[in-house]
N, C-alpha and C positions, 0 to 999 in steps of 0.2 A: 504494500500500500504506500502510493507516495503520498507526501506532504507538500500539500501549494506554499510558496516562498512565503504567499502573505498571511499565512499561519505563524510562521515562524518572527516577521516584521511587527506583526500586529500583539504579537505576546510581547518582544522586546521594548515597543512603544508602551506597553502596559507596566511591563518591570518598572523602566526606563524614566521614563516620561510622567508615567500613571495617566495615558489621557484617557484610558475606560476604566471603567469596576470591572468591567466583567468582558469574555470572549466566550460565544457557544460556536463548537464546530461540528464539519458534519461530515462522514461519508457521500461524496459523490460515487456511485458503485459506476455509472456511465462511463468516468474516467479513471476509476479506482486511484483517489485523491479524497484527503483530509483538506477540505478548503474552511473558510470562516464563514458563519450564517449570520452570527450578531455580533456587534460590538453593542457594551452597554456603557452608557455615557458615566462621566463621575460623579452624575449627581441621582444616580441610579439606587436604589437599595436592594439589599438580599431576596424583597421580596417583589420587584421587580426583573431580579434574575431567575427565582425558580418559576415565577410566569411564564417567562419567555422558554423553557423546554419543553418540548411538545411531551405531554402525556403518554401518548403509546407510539413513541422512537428513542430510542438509542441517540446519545451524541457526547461528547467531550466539554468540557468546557473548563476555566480557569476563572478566580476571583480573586477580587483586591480584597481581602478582608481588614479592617481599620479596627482597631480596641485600643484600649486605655489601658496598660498594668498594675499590677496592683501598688505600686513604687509611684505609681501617675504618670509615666513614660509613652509617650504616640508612638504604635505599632505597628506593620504593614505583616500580612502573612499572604502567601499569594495560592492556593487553592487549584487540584487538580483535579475535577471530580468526573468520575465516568458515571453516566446516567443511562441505565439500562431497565427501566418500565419490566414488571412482567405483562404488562399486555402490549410488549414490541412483540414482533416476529422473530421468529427463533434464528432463522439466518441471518437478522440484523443483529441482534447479539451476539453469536458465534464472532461475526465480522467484526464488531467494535472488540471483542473479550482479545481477539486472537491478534490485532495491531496498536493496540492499547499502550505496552510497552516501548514499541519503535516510537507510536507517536509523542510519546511522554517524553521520552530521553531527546527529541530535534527541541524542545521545550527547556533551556537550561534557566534554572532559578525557581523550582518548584519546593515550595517548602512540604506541603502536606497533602497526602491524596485523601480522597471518599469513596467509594462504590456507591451507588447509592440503587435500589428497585423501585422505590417509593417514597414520596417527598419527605414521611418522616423520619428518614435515615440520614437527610442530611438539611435538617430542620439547623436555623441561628445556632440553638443550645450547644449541637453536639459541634457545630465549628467554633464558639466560643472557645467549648473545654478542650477542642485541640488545639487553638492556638496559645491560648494562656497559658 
């Protein structure tokens, strides 16, 4: 499975820059390519990013997660999460499970992954207690 360059441009500007909260990506199977579906802007919140993943698909995605420590120190964690619905199709999850890995490592600067089947596996709480 390749990965389109502006997967790669569009995380770095996110590290980098921080000009989104958030990037969802998707399998193109036509061209068998990891391209980008959404950038989510920085004035975006967590709960406008798990809107934006379709219900029953599979897709990748990345977040600025922002918190306070308990020291009162501003934090950035940036967030890898695979989103795999069980009401995707089974060949869409096989395909996202089986390039998951490639596509994570063209991604340098990921602090912390998720799986997630259903939204509340990767509800605020549980990204809090992983980043804190």
């Amino acid at each position: 499975m390749a990965v389109n360059d502006e997967c790669k441009l569009k995380f770095l500007e996110l590290k980098a820059k921080r000009n989104f909260r958030f990037i969802i990506f998707k399998i193109d199977e036509a061209i068998q390519q990891v391209t980008v579906e959404r950038l989510g802007q920085p004035n975006e919140s967590y709960d406008d990013f798990t809107a934006a993943l379709p219900s029953n698909e599979c897709r990748y995605a990345v977040f600025d997660f922002d918190f306070v420590t308990s020291e009162n120190c501003q934090k950035s964690k940036i967030f890898f999460i695979a989103w795999s619905p069980d009401t995707s199709k089974v060949r869409s999850k096989m395909l996202y499970a089986s390039s998951k890995d490639k596509f994570k490592r063209e991604l340098d600067g990921i602090q912390f992954e998720l799986q997630a089947t259903d939204p509340s596996e990767m509800s605020i709480d549980i990204v809090k207690g992983r980043a804190v």
